[in-house]
C-alpha positions as CSV (number, residue, x, y, z in Angstrom):
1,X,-33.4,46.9,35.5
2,X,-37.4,47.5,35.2
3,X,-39.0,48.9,32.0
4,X,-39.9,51.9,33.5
5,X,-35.7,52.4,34.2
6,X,-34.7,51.3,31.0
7,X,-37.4,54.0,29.5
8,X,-35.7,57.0,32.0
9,X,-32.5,55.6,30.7
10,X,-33.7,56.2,27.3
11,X,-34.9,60.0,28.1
12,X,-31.6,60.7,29.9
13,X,-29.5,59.5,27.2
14,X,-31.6,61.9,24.9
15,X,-30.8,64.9,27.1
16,X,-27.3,64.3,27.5
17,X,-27.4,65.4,23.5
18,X,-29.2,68.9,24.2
19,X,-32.3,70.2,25.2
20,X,-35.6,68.5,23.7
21,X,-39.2,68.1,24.0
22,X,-41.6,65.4,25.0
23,X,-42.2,64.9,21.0
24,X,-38.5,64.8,20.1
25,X,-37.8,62.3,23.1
26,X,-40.4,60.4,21.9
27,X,-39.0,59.7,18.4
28,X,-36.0,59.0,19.3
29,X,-36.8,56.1,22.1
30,X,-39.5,53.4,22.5
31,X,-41.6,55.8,24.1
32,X,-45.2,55.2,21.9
33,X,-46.6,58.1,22.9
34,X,-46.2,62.3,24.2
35,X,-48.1,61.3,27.5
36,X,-45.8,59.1,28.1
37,X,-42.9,60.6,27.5
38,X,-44.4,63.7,29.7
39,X,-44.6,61.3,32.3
40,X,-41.0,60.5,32.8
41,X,-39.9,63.8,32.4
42,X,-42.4,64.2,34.9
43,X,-40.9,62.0,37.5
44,X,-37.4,62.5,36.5
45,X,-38.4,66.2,37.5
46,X,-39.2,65.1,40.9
47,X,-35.6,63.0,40.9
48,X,-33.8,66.1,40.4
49,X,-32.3,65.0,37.0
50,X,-34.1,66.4,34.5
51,X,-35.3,70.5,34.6
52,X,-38.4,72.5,32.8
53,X,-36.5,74.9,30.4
54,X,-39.8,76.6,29.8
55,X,-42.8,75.3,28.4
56,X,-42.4,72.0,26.5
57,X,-38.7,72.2,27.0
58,X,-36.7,70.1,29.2
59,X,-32.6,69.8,29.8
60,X,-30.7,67.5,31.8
61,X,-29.6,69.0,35.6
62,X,-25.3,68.5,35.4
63,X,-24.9,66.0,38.2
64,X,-22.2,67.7,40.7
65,X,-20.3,64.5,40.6
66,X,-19.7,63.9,37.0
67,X,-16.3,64.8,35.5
68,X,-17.7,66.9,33.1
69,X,-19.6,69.1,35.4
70,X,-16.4,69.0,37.4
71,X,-14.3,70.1,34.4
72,X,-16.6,72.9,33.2
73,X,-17.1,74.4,36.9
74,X,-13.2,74.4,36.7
75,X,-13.0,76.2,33.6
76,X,-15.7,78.9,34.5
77,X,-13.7,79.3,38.2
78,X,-10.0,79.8,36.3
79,X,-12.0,82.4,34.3
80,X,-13.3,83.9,37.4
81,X,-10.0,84.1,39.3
82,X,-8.0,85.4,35.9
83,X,-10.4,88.2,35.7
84,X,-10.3,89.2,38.8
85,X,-6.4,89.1,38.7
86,X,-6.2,91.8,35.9
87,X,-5.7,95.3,36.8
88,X,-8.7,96.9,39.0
89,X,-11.3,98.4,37.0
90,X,-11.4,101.8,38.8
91,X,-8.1,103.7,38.5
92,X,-6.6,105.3,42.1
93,X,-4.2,108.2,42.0
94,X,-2.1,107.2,44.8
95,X,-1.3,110.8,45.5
96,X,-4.9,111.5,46.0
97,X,-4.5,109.9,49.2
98,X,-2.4,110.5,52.8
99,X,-1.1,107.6,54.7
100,X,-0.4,107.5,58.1
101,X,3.7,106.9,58.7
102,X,2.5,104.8,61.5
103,X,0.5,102.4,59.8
104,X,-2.8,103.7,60.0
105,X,-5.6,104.6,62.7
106,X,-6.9,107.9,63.7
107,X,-5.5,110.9,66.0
């Protein structure tokens, strides 16, 4: 693996924690400077594994094959499915309406 790997390692490892800036990532790698450390962020941003929160603030991008991306996708789908289960929102009075003894259509 080349420095310039082991260094994106580095930043990847800090955003698996959270959300940080280029300052934050570099105190907590061997990243000596903010340039720097834009500079991966830069390229990992052109890799598709790192996003721009909003200025100065950058997040990992969940990689669709991990478990835990599976797992939480999983979880927000069950949610999904057990809300639309539940009783409709809208109450119908059945009586309201006339059904055709033939099963439906026109005359």
């Amino acid at each position: 693996m080349t420095e310039k790997q082991n260094t994106r390692k580095e930043v990847l490892e800090v955003l698996r924690e959270g959300r940080a800036t280029p300052r934050y990532i570099r105190e907590q790698t061997t990243i000596n400077s903010k340039q720097n450390a834009q500079h991966h962020l830069q390229k990992l941003r052109a890799d598709g594994r790192v996003e721009k929160v909003s200025r100065g603030l950058y997040e990992l991008v969940e990689d669709p094959r991990s478990d835990a991306y599976r797992e939480s996708m999983g979880t927000i789908f069950a949610a999904a499915m057990e809300e639309i289960s539940d009783e409709p929102s809208v109450d119908i009075d059945r009586d309201e309406f006339e059904f055709a003894e033939n099963g439906g259509g026109s005359e």
